[in-house]
C-alpha positions in Angstrom: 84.8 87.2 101.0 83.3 84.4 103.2 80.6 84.4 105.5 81.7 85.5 108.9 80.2 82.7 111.4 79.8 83.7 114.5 80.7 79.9 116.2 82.6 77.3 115.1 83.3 74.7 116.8 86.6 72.1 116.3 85.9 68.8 117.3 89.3 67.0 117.3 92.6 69.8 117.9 95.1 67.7 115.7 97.5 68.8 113.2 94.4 69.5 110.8 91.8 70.8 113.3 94.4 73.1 115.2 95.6 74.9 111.4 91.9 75.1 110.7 91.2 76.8 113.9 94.0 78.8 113.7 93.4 79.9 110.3 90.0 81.0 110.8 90.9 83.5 113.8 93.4 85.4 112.4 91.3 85.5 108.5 88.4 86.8 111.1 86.0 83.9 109.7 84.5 83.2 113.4 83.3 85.5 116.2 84.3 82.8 118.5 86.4 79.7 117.9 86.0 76.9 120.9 87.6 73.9 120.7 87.0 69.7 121.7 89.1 66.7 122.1 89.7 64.1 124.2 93.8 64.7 125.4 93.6 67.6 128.1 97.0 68.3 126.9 96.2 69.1 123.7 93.6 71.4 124.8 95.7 73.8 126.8 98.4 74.1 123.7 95.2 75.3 121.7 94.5 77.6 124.7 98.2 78.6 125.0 98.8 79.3 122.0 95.9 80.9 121.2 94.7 78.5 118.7 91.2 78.6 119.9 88.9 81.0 122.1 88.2 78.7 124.5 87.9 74.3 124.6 85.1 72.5 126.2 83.3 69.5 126.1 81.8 68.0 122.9 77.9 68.7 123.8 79.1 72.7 125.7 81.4 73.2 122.6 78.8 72.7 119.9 75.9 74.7 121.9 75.4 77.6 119.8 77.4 76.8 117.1 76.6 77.2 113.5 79.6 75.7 111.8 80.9 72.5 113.5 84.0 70.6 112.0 84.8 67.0 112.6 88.6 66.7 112.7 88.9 63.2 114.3 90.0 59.9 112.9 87.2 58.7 110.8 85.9 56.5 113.1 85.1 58.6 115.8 83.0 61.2 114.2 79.9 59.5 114.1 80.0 58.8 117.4 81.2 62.3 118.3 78.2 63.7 116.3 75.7 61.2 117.6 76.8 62.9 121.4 76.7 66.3 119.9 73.4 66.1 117.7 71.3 67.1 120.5 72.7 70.3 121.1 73.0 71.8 117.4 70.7 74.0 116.9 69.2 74.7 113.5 70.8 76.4 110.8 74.0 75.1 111.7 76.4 73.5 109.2 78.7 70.4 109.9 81.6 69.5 107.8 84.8 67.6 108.2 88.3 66.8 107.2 88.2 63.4 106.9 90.2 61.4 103.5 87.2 59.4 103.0 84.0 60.4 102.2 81.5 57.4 101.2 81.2 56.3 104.7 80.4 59.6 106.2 77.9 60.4 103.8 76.3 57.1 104.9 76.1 57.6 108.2 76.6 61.7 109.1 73.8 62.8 107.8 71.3 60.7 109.4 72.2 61.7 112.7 71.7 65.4 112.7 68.5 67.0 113.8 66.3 68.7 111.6 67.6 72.2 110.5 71.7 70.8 110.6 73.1 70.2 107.3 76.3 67.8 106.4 78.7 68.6 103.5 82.1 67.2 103.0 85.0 68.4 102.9 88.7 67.0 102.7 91.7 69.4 102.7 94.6 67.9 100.6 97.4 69.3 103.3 99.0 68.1 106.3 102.3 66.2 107.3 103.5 63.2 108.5 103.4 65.0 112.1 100.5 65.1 114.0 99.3 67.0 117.0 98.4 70.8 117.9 101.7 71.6 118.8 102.6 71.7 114.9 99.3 73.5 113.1 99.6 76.1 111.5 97.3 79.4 109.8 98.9 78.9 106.4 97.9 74.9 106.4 95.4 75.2 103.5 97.1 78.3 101.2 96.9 76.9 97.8 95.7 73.5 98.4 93.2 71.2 97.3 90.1 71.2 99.2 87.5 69.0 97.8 84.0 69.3 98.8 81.8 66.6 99.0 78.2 66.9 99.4 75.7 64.5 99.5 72.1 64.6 97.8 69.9 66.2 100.7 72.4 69.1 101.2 71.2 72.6 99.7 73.4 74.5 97.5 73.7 77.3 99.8 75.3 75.5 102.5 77.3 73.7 99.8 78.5 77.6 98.8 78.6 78.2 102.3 81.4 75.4 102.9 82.8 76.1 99.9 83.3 79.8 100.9 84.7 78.6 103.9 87.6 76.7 102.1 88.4 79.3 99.6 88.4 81.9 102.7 91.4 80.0 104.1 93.4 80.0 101.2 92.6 76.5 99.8 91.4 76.2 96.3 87.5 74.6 96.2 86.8 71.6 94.1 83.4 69.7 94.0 83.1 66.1 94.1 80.1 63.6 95.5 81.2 60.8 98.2 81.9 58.4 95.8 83.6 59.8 93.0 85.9 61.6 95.7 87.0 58.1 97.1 87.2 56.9 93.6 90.0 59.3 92.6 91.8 59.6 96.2 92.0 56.3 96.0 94.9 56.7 93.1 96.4 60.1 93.8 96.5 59.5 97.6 95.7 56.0 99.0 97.4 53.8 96.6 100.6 55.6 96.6 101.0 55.3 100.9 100.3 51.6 100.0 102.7 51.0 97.6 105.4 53.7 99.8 104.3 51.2 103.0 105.4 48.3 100.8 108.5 49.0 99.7 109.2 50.3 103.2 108.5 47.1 104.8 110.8 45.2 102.0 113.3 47.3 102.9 113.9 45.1 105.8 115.4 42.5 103.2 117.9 45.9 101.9 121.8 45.0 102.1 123.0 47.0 104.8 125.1 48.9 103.2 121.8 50.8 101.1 121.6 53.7 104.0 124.3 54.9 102.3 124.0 55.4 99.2 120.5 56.5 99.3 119.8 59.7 97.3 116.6 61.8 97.1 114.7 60.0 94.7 115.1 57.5 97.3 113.7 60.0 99.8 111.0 61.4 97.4 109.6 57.9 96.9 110.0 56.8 100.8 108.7 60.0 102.4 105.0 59.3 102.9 106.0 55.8 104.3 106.6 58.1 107.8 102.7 58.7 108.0 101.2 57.6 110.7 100.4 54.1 110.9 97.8 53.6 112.9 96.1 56.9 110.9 96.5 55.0 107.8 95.4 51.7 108.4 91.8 53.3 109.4 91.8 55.8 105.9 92.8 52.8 104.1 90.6 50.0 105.9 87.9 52.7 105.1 88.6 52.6 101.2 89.7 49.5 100.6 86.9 48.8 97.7 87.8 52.1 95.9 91.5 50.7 96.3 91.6 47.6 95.3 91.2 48.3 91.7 94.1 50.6 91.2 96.2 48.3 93.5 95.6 45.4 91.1 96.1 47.8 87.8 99.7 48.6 89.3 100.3 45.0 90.2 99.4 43.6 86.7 101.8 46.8 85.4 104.8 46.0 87.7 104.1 42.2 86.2 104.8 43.5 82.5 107.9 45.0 84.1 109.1 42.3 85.6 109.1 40.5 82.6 110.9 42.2 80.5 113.5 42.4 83.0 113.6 38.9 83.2 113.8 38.4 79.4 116.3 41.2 78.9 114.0 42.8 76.6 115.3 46.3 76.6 113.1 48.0 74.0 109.9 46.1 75.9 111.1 48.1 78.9 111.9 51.4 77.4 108.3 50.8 75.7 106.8 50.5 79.1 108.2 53.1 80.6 107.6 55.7 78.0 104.3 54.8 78.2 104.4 55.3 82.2 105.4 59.0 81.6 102.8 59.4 78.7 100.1 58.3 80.8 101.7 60.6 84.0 101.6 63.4 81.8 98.0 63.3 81.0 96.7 63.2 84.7 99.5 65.6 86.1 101.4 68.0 83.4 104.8 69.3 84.7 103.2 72.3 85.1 100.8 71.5 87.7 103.0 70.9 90.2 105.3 73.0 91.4 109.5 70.4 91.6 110.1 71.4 95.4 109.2 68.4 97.6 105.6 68.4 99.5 107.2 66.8 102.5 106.5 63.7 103.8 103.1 63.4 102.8 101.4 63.7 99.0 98.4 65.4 99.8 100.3 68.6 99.8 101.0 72.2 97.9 104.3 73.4 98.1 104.3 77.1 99.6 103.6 80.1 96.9 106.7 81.8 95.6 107.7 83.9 98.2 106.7 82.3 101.5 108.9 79.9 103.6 107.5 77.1 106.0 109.2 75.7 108.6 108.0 72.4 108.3 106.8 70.1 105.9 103.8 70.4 104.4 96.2 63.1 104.5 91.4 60.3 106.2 
């Protein structure tokens, strides 16, 4: 069982940070769960709902803390931490939820005062909503959660975060900064480019294409409802890692395109059992469980058993 902290402290009471903070009072991981954000509206949802303990400020909300986790768009939590730093004390953790990791590592640690330890973390879960109003305690049961830490961190607080994860449900895997971007960059970022894309030429669609779309129309479209403003920072934030993988899967819908242009049905065929050979090796069948993940990929389907009234990223 994980450590039982006795603070932690939310910055950000989203969609991610109000399931984590959720999660981790009714698991019984935190003696005391406060919580920080900028919309006031946000805060008494938490409060209503009994999300959190109590919210506060950035600088009151981290005082005493010893786990801290940075649930803001990426670009705010240096910031954020920079304001906060002052008031950690040492032997406090800090960790975050963000879907990029090179970045942080870059800049996080440096910032914290001496004692405070940074280790990643990204949680593969969440939706195309956002907000409080839809997190939820199950968020993390039998996701992804890859852990991320950098070369100063010790490997108890990396067991410590790691603890953490696996304490709400999520299943732990250990990457460093760079490798983590590497691979998110093809099972995550590229495919909400390439779902954008074909959103955005749907604009050129005959009109008559609303209806007769069918699900693997919806399958394919789904994460294109993210939001945008959200995405454009994740991707702006990996656009090195993605530009490889963009331009592999532009030279491969090239080779495509030509065979359908030269009517060369066996090329095509070709092609596209090698498409499902090459699928096969990075994701058997029975990895993944056929029920749709919602409107966002970076999503586990619920355990046999369990219903979710919604569907289920930085």
């Amino acid at each position: 069982m994980s450590e039982r902290f006795q603070r932690i402290a939310v910055v950000g009471l989203g969609l991610l940070g109000g399931s984590l903070a959720q999660a981790a009072r009714e698991r019984g991981l935190a003696g005391r769960v406060v919580g920080t954000g900028r919309r006031t509206a946000a805060l008494a949802e938490a409060r209503r709902r009994g999300i959190v303990d109590e919210t506060a400020p950035v600088e009151q909300a981290v005082r005493g803390a010893d786990l801290v986790v940075l649930a803001t768009p990426v670009g705010a939590m240096e910031p954020l931490l920079r304001a906060a730093a002052g008031h950690l004390e040492a032997g406090a953790l800090v960790t975050d939820v963000a879907s990029v990791k090179g970045v942080l590592a870059d800049t996080l640690p440096g910032v914290l005062p001496p004692g405070v330890e940074y280790v990643g973390s990204h949680p593969m879960a969440g939706s195309h909503r956002r907000g409080v109003e839809h997190a939820r305690a199950d968020l993390f049961e039998g996701a992804a959660c890859i852990v991320t830490p950098t070369p100063g961190a010790s490997e108890a607080a990396v067991r410590r975060i790691e603890a953490f994860w696996t304490a709400l449900g999520a299943r732990v895997v250990r990457r460093d900064p760079a490798a983590h971007d590497r691979e998110v960059a093809w099972t995550s970022h590229l495919p909400h480019v390439l779902a954008f894309a074909f959103a955005r030429a749907l604009a050129d669609a005959p009109p008559g294409a609303r209806e007769v779309a069918g699900s693997g129309f919806r399958d394919f479209t789904r994460i294109a409802r993210s939001d945008a403003e959200l995405w454009s920072e994740i991707l702006g934030a990996n656009h090195k890692a993605i530009a490889g993988p963009l331009q592999r899967v532009a030279e491969r819908l090239a080779e495509m395109a030509r065979a359908l242009e030269s009517g060369d049905g066996e090329a095509l065929e070709r092609l596209l059992a090698a498409a499902r050979e090459a699928l096969a090796r990075i994701a058997p069948c029975g990895d993944f469980d056929a029920r749709s993940g919602g409107e966002n990929p970076e999503i586990t389907p619920p355990r046999a058993g369990t219903q979710r009234s919604e569907s289920t990223d930085s």
